[in-house]
C-alpha positions as CSV (number, residue, x, y, z in Angstrom):
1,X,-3.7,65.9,102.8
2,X,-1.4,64.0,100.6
3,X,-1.4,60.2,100.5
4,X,1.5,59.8,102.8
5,X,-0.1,62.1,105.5
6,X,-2.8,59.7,105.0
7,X,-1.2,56.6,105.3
8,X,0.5,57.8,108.5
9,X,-2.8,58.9,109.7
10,X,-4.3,55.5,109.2
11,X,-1.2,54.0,111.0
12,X,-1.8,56.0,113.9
13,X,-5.2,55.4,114.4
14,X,-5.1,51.5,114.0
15,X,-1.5,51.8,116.5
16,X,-4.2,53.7,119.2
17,X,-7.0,51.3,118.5
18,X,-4.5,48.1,119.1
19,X,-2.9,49.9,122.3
20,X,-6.8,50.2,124.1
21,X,-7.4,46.4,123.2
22,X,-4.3,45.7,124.8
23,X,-5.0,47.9,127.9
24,X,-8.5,46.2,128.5
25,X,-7.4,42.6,128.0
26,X,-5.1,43.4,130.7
27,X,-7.4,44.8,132.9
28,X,-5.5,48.6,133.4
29,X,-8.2,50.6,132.5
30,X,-10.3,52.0,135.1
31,X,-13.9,50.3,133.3
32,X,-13.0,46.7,134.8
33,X,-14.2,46.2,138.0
34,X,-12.4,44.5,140.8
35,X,-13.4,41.0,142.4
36,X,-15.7,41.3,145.2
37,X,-13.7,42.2,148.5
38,X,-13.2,39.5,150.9
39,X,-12.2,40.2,154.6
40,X,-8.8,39.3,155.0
41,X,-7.9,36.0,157.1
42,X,-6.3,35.9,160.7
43,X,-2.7,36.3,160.1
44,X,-1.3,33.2,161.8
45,X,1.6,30.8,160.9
46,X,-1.0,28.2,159.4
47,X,-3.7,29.0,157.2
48,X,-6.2,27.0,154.9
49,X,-6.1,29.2,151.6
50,X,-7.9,28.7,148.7
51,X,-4.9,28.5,145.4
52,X,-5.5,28.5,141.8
53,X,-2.9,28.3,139.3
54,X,-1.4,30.1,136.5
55,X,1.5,30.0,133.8
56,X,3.4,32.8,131.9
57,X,1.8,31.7,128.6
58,X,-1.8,33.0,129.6
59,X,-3.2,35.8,127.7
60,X,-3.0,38.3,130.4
61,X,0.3,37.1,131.6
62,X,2.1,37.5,127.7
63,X,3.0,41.2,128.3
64,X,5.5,39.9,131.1
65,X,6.5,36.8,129.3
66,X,7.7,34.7,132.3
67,X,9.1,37.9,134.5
68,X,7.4,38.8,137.9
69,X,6.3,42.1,139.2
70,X,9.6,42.9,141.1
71,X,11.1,42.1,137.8
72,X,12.5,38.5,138.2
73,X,11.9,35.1,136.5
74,X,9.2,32.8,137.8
75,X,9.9,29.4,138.9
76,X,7.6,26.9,139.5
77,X,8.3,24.9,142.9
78,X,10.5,21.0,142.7
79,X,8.4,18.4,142.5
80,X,6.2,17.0,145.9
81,X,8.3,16.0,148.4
82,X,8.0,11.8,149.0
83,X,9.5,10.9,152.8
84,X,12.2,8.0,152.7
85,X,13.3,6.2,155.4
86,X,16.7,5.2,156.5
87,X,16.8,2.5,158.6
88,X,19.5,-0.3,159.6
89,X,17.6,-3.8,160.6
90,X,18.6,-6.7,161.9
91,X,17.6,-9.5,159.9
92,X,18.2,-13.5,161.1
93,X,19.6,-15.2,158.6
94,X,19.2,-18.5,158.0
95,X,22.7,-20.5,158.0
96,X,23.4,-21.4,161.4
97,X,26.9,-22.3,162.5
98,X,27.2,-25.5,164.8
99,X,30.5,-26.5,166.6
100,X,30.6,-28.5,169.3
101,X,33.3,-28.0,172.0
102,X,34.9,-30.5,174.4
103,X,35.1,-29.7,178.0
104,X,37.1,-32.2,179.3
105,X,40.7,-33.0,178.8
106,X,40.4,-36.6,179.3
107,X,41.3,-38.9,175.8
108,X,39.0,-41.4,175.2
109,X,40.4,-44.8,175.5
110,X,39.8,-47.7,173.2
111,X,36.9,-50.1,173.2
112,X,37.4,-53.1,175.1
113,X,35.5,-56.4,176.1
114,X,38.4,-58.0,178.2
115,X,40.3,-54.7,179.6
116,X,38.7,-53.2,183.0
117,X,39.4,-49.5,183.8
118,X,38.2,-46.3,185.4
119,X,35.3,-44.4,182.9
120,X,35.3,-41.0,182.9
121,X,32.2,-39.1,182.1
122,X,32.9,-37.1,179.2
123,X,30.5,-33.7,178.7
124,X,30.5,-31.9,175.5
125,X,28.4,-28.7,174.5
126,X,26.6,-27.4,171.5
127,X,27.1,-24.1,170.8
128,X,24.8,-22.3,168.4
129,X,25.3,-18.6,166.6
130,X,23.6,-16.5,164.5
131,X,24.6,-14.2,162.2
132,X,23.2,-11.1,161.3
133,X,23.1,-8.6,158.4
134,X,22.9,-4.8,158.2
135,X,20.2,-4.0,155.5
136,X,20.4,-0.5,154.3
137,X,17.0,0.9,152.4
138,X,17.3,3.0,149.5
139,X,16.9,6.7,150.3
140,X,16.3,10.1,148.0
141,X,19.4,12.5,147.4
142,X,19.3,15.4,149.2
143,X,18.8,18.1,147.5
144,X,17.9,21.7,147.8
145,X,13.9,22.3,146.8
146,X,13.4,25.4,144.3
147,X,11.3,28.1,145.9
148,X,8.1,28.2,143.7
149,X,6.9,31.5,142.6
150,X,3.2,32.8,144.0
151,X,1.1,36.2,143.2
152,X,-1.4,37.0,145.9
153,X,-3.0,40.4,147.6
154,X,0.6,41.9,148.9
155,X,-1.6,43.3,151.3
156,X,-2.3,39.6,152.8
157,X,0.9,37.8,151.9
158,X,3.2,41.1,151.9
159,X,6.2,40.5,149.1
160,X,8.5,37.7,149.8
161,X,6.2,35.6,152.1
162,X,7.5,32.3,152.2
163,X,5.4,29.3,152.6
164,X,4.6,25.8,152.7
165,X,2.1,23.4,151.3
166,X,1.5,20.5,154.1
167,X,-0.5,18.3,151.5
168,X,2.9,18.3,149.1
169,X,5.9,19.9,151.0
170,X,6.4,22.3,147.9
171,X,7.4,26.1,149.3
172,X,6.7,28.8,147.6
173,X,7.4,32.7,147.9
174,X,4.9,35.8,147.3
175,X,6.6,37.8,144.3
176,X,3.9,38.5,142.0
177,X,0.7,40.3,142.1
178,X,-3.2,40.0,140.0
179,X,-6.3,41.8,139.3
180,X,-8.3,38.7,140.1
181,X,-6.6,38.6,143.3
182,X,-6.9,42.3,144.9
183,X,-9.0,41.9,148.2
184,X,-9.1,38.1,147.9
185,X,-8.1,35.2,150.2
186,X,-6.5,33.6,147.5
187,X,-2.9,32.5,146.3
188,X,-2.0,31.8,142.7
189,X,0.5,29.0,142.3
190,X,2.8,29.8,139.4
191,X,3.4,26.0,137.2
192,X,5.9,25.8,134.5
193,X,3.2,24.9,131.8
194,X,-0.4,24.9,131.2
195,X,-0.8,21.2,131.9
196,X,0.5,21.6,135.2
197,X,-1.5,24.6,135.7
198,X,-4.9,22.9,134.5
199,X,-4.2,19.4,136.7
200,X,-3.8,22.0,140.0
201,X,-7.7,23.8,139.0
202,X,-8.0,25.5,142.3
203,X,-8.2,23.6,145.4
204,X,-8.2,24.7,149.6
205,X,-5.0,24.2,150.8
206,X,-3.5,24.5,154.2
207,X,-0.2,26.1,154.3
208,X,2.5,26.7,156.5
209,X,3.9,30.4,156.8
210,X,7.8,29.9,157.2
211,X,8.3,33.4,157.1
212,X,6.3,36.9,156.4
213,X,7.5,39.4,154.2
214,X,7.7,43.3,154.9
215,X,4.5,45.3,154.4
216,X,6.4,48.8,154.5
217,X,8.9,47.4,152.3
218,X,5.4,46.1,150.1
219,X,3.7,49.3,150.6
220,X,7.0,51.6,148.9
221,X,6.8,49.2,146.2
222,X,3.3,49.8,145.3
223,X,2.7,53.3,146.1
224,X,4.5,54.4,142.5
225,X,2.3,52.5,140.9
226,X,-1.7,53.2,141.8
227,X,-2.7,54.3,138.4
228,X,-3.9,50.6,138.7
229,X,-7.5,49.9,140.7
230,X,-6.2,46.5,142.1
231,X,-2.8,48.2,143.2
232,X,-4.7,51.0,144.4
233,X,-7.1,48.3,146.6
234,X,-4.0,46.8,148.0
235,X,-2.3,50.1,149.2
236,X,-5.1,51.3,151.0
237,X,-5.4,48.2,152.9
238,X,-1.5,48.6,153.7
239,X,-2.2,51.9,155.0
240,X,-4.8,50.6,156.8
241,X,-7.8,51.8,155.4
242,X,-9.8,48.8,155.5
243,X,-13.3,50.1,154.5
244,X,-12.2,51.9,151.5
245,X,-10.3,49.3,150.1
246,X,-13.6,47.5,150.5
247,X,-15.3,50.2,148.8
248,X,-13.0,50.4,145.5
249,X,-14.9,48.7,142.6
């Protein structure tokens, strides 16, 4: 072989070596084994989930760079909702107006030792008011929240499940997938950064459903695409084959 053959060889070989590393820090290859199945929870309209979090800049996340599986951007949710108030009060103040008011018509007469005449009782009134003020409180701008983006078993929370946290008022909405999550009860909060990502740790949350997404609509997503273990876990449980979803390692 010449030297260029050679070269190219070399090339190759180191070009197939890099693209396995890659494939098994990503967790495609058949030799990882999924998480341990969990029995899914009762589909109601309030849950208590356990959540994680993650960011786009994680080592098995930099393939996608900040893109979802359906092929949109992440978002990470507004900030925690605080409550305001908005309340008009009544508050006394304290200048007081005084007039007093004459009820009689009768003009008083001069002061006299010597002159005699007819007294007439004169009776006057105080009148007292008040005056109030309207006190307005500050309150917080409307504004329309951001949807937050979530990955979770799409076989749990089918794609584009919309929900809320009760302990922040964030929403979030299922539009991203994980090995780590196949077969478990748990939803993976996407943050914007890894500081946000590392203050949220994982922590059991109860969450409001505000609306379910589509399994079939889930299930023709994923079906093109079981190559994958994890995807493979979640489609069988969509078709509702329970046990051998549990079965997959």
């Amino acid at each position: 072989m010449t030297q260029t053959e050679l070269r190219n060889l070399a090339f190759a070989v180191l070009a197939a070596f890099i693209a396995i590393l890659l494939l098994t820090s990503c967790g495609t290859t058949s030799t990882r084994a999924l998480p341990q199945y969990e029995p899914p929870l009762a589909r109601t309209d309030f849950q208590n989930v356990r959540t994680t979090a993650y960011t786009h800049t994680e080592s098995d996340h930099r393939e996608y760079s900040n893109h979802n599986a359906i092929g949109g951007e992440l978002h990470a949710a507004s900030a925690p909702i605080h409550r305001a108030e908005n309340v008009l009060r009544a508050i006394p103040s304290e200048d007081v107006g005084v007039r007093r008011v004459s009820n009689s018509g009768v003009v008083l007469q001069p002061f006299s030792m010597d002159e005699t005449g007819t007294a007439s009782r004169i009776r006057t009134t105080t009148r007292v008011t008040k005056t109030t003020r309207l006190v307005k409180r500050a309150t917080a701008v409307a504004r329309v929240p951001v949807i937050g983006s979530a990955a979770a078993d799409w076989s749990r929370w089918p794609m584009g499940t919309t929900f809320r946290l009760l302990s922040t008022g964030q929403m979030y909405r299922v539009d991203d997938y994980g090995w780590a999550l196949s077969g478990r009860n748990t939803i993976d909060l996407y943050m914007a950064n890894s500081r946000d990502m590392n203050t949220w740790g994982a922590r059991q949350e109860a969450i409001q459903i505000m609306q379910w997404g589509d399994p079939e609509q889930s299930l023709q997503f994923l079906q093109s695409h079981q190559d994958y273990k994890h995807i493979k876990r979640m489609v069988l449980e969509l078709e509702g084959r329970h046990q051998q979803a549990a079965a997959l390692r």
